[in-house]
N, C-alpha and C positions, 0 to 999 in steps of 0.2 A: 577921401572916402575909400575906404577897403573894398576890394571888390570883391560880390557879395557869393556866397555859396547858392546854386540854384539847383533845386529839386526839381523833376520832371517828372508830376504822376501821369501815369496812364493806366485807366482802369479798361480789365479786358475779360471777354466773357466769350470763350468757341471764337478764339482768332488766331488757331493755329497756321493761318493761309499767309497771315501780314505780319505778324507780330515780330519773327527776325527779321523783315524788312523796317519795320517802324522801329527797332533798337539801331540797326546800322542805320537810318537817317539820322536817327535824335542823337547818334552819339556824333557823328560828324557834325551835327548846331552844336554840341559842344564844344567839339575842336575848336572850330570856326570862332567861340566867342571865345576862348581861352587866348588862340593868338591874337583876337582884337583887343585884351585886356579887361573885356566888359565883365566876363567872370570869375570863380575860384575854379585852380585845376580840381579840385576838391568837390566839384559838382556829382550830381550822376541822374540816372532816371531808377524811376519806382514804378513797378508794374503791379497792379494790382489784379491777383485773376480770381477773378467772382464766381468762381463753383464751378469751372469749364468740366466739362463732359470729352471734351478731346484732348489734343497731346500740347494746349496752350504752356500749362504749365513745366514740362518735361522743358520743353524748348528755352521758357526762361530759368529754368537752372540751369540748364547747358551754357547757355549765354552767360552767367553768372560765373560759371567755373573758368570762363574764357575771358570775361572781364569784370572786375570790382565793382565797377563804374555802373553796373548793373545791377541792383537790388531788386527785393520782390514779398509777398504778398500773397498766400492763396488763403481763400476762404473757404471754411469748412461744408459751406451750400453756395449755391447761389440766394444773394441778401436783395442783389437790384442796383442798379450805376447810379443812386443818390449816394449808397450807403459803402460801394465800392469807395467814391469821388473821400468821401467823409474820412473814412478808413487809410488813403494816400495822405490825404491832409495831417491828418494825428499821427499817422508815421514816422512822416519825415519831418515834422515837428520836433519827436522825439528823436530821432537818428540825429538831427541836428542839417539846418539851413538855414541861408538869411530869405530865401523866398522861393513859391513854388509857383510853376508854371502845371497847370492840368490841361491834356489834348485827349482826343479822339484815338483810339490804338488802329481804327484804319487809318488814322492821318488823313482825312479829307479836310480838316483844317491845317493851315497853312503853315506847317512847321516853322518855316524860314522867316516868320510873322516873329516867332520868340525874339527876335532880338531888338523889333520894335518894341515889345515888353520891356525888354530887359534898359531901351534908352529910356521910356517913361518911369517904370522904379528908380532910374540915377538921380530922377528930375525929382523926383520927393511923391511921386506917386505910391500910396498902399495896396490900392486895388487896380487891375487895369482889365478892363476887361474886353472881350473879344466881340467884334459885332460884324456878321456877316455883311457882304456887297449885295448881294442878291440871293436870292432861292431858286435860280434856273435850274441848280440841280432835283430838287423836289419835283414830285408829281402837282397838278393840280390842287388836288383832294390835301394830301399835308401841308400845300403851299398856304390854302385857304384856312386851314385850323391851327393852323402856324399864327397868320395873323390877327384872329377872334381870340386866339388863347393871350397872347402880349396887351391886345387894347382892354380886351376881359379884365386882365391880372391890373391894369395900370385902371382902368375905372372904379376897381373896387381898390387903391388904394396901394397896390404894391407896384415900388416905382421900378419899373425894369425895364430897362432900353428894348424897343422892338428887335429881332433879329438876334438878340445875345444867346449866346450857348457856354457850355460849360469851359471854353477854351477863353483861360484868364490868367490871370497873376496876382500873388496876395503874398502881402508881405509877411515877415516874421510876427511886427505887430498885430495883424490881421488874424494870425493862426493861433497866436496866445488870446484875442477877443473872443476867437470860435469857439476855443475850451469852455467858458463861461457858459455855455448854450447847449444843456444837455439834451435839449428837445429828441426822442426817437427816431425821428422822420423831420429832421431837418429841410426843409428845401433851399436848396444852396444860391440860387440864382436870386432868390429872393432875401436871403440874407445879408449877402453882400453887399447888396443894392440899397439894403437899410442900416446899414451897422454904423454908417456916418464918419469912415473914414475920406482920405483923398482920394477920388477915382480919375481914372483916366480912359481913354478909348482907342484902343486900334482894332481900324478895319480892316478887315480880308479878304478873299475867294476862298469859296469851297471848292475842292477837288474833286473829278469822280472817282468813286469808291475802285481800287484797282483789282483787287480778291475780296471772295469773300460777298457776306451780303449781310446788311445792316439787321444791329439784332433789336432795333427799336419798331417794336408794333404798334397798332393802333391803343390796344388797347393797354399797352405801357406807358405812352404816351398820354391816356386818358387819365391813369390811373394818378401819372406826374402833374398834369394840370389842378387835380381836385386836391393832393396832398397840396399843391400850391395856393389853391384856393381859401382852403379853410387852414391852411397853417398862417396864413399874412391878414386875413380880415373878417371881420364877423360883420360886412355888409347884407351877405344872404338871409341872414340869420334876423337882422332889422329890416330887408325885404318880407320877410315871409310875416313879419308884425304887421307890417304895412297892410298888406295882402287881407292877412284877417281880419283886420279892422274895415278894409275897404267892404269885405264879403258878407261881416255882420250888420254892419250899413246898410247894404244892398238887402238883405233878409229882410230887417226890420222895415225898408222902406214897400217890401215886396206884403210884407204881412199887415204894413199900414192900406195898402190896396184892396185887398182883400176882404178886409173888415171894412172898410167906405161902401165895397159894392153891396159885401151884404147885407149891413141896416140901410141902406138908401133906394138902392135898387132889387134888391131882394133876389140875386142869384148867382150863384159862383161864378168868381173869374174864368174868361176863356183864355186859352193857350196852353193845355194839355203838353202839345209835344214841345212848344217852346220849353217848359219845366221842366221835362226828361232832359233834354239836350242841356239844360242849363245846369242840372243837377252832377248829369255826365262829366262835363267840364268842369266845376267847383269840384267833383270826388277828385278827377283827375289831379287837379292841380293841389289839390291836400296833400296826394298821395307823392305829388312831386314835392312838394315840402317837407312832409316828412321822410323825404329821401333825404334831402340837405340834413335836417336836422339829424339824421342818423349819421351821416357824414363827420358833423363836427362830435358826435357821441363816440364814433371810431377812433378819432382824433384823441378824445378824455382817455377813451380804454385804453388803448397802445399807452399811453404818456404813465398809469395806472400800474400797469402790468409791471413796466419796470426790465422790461426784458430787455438784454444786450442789441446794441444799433448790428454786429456783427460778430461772430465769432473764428479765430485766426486759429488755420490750421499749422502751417509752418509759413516760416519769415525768413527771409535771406537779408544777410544785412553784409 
């Protein structure tokens, strides 16, 4: 078997504090597998920078003019680290690789892990993907919505290992399938995990963040779960049938009472405020319904619209 050419995307967004420190690591896991044989000298990393506002990008052209081995990537805005992630992938597809590894640009995932990657690809692995030890780095609060979000995703139906993040490996085959999937707003965790190739798994540590501070918010985070939600299942969506059925049920059997008491006993049901409150809660939970349903309606229009996943400012190749 030839050994294989390996891409290293990193998509980065305001990481001017890490980012020449995360190219001097990554390019030294090249070295490192180059003299073990495991890959092409012909490798290199793909940095991908998602609209920075700071000097992220100046610095990987610097690094670029100082070495080949370093390609790049700036986006015209910031698009979002699905659509950065997307964007690596179809790059270096097109520059030419037999497989690509995607990390974290602060490197809190375990660089030094790519080469257990790199032994499960020799093995006949397509996908390998990365699944944390623990979350001690996390606070509480993301530790806990870390978890409802995985068990969430896998009850409605998308199989995705607890713990996995976007630090994986995908084959050449893998990256020709992803073409096929013009979806807008791909969610990538969730694709891989259904595309039905060979997976494999290495585990790792997360590292604490060394510069720098995580540009993942809450409400980025939230915004990633629901794109995941309604792009893998239309569970919610046979929920909220459920729902209405149970609720016309409940009406009809409330308005069968009603009329019992008045031809029998000759006067209106008591429970005033119980019917406020109940009324409360049915508008409530409508109005959460037709949040979902707007949701997967967001879903139709992006798809609709037709508008580009991202647009490339300049490319270093």
């Amino acid at each position: 078997m030839n050994k294989p050419i390996l891409a290293i995307v990193v998509p980065c967004y305001n990481e001017e504090l890490c980012v020449e420190d995360t190219a001097e690591k990554l390019l030294m896991v090249l070295e490192d597998l180059c003299t073990k044989n495991k890959i092409n000298s012909e490798s290199y990393i793909y940095f991908v920078d998602d609209g920075s506002k700071d000097s992220t990008w100046e610095i990987i052209s610097n690094l670029h003019e100082k070495n080949k081995k370093i390609k790049g990537l700036k986006f015209i805005r910031n698009f979002g680290n699905q659509k950065a992630l997307t964007a690596g992938y179809e790059s270096v597809r097109e520059l030419g690789c037999d497989c690509a590894v995607s990390i974290d640009a602060d490197l809190q995932q375990d660089e030094l892990a790519i080469e257990k990657f790199i032994d499960k690809y020799s093995e006949g692995a397509d996908i390998v993907s990365g699944i944390r030890n623990s979350r001690k780095t996390d606070n509480l609060f993301k530790k806990t919505t870390a978890i409802m979000f995985y068990k969430l995703m896998n009850m409605l139906g998308a199989n995705i290992p607890v713990n996995h993040s976007d630090f994986r490996l995908i084959s050449k085959k893998a990256l020709n399938i992803m073409e096929l999937y013009p979806e807008k707003a791909l969610f990538l965790r969730g694709f891989f995990n259904d595309v039905g190739l060979k997976t494999s798994y290495v585990y790792f540590d997360v590292k604490p963040r060394l510069k720098g501070e995580s540009k993942f918010n809450f409400l980025k985070l939230m915004a990633l779960a629901l794109n995941g939600i309604t792009s893998f299942s239309i569970v919610p969506l046979r929920i909220i049938a459920v729902l209405g059925f149970i609720m016309a049920l409940f009406g009809f059997i409330i308005g069968l009472e009603a009329v019992f008491e008045k031809i029998f006993f000759n006067n209106a049901p008591n429970g005033w405020a119980t019917t406020i409150i109940l009324l409360s809660c049915f508008g409530g939970l409508q109005i959460f319904c037709l949040g979902i349903i707007g949701e997967y309606v967001g879903q139709v229009y992006r798809e609709v619209k037709a508008r580009p996943r991202y647009i490339k400012e300049t490319e270093l190749k």
